[in-house]
One Martini backbone bead per residue (centre of mass of N, CA, C, O) as a GRO file, in nm:
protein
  117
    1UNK     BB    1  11.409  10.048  11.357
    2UNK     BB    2  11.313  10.316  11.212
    3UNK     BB    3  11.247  10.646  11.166
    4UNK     BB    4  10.977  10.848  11.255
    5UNK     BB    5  10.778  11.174  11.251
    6UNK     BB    6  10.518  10.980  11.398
    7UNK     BB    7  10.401  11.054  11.707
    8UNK     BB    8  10.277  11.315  11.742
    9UNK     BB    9  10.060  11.399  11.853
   10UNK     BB   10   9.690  11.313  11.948
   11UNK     BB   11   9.385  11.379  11.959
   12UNK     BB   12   9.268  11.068  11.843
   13UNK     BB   13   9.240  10.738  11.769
   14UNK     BB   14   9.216  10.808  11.465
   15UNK     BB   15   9.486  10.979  11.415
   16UNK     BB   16   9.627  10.794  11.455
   17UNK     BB   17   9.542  10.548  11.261
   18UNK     BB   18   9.578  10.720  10.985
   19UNK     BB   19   9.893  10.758  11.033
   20UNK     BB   20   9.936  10.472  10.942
   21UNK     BB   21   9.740  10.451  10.641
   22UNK     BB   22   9.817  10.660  10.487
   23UNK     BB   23   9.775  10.628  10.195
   24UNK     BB   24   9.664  10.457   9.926
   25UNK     BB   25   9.831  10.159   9.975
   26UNK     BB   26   9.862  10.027  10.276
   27UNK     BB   27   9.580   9.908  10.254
   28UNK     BB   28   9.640   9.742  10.028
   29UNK     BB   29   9.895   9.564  10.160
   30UNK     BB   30   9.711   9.446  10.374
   31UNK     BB   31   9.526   9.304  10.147
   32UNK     BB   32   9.754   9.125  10.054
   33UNK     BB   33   9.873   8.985  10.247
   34UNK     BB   34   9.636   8.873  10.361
   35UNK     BB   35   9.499   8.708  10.120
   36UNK     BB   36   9.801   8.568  10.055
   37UNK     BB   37  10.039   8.624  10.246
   38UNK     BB   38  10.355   8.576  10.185
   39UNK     BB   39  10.557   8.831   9.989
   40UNK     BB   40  10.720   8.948   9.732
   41UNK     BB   41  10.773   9.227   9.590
   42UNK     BB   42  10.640   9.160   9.310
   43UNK     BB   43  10.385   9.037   9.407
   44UNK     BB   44  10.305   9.290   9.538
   45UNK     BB   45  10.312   9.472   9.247
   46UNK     BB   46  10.117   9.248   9.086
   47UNK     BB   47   9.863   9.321   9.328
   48UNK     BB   48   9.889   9.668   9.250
   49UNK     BB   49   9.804   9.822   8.977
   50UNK     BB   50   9.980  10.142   9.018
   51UNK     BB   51  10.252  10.072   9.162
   52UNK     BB   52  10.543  10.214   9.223
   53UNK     BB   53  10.813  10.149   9.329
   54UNK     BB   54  10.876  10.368   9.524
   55UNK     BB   55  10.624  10.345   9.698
   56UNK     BB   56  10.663  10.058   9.776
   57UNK     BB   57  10.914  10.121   9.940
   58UNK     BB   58  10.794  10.350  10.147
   59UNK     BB   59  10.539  10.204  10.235
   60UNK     BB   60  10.721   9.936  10.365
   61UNK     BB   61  10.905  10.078  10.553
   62UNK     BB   62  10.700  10.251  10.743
   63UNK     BB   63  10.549   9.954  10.803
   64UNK     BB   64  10.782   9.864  10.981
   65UNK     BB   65  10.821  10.152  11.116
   66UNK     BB   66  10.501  10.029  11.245
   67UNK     BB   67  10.471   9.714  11.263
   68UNK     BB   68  10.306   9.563  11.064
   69UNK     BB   69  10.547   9.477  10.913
   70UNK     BB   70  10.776   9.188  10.787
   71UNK     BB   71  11.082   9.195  10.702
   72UNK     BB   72  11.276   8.942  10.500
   73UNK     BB   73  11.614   8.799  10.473
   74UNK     BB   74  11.789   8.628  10.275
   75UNK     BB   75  12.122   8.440  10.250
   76UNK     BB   76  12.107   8.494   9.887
   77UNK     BB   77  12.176   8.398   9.560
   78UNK     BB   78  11.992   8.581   9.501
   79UNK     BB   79  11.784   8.781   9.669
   80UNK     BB   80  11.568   8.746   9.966
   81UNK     BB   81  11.219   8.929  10.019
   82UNK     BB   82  10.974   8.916  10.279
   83UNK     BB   83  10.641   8.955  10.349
   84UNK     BB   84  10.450   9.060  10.624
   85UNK     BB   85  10.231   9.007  10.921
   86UNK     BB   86  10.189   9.088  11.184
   87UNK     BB   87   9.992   9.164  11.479
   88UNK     BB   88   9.917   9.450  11.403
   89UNK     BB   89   9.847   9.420  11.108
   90UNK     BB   90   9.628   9.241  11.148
   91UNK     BB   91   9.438   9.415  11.331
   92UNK     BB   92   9.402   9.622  11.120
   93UNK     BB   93   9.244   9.484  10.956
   94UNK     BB   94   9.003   9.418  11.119
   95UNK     BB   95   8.946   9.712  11.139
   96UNK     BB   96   8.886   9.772  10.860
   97UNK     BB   97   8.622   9.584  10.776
   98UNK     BB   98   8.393   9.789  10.834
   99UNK     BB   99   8.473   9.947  10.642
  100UNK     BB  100   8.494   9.786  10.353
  101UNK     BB  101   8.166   9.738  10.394
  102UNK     BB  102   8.105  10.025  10.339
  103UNK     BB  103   8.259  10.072  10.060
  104UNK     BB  104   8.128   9.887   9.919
  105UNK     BB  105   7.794   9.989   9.964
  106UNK     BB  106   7.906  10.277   9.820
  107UNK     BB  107   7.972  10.155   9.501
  108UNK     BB  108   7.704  10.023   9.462
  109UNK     BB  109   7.540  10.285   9.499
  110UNK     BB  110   7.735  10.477   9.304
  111UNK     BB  111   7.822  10.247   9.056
  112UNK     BB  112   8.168  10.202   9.073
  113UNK     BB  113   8.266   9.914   9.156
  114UNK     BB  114   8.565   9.783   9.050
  115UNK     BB  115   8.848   9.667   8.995
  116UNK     BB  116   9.045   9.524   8.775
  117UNK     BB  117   9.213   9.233   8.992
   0.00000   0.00000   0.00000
């Protein structure tokens, strides 16, 4: 594992879950990942639309060095590396799925709709 300035200290444990999920990506990588199970980089690109090539591999980075997920590196030419989630993952997904039912809620409310994805 690499290292991460975020270690805390932390106020609450709002504040430690917030510190893992920050940036627009991180949670939208765990719905990717959840949804579909393991995806090499380009698929998880393509179901990311308006993600960065750099964003997505710092926060893919980031997530790895959170325990979140997992990424395989196989040796063969092409390189070939896959992407899962954790135990870590898997939880804090389930732990945001009653956020997700709140967001749904709310956008249904202010007439938000979804993204075309």
């Amino acid at each position: 594992m690499g290292t991460t300035a975020r270690r805390g200290p932390y106020i609450c444990g709002l504040d430690a879950a917030i510190d893992v999920i920050s940036g627009k990506w991180k949670v939208l990588i765990l719905w990717e990942l959840h949804a579909h199970g393991t995806r090499r980089f380009a698929e998880l690109r393509r179901g990311l639309p308006g993600v960065s090539e750099k964003m997505l591999i710092q926060h893919l980075r980031e997530m790895e060095d959170d325990s979140l997920i997992h990424r395989e590196v196989y040796p063969q030419v092409p390189p070939k590396v896959e992407y899962s989630l954790t135990e870590d993952g898997v939880s804090l997904n389930r732990a945001l799925e009653p956020l997700g039912t709140w967001g749904t809620a709310r956008a249904d409310r202010i007439g938000a709709g979804k993204a075309g994805i």
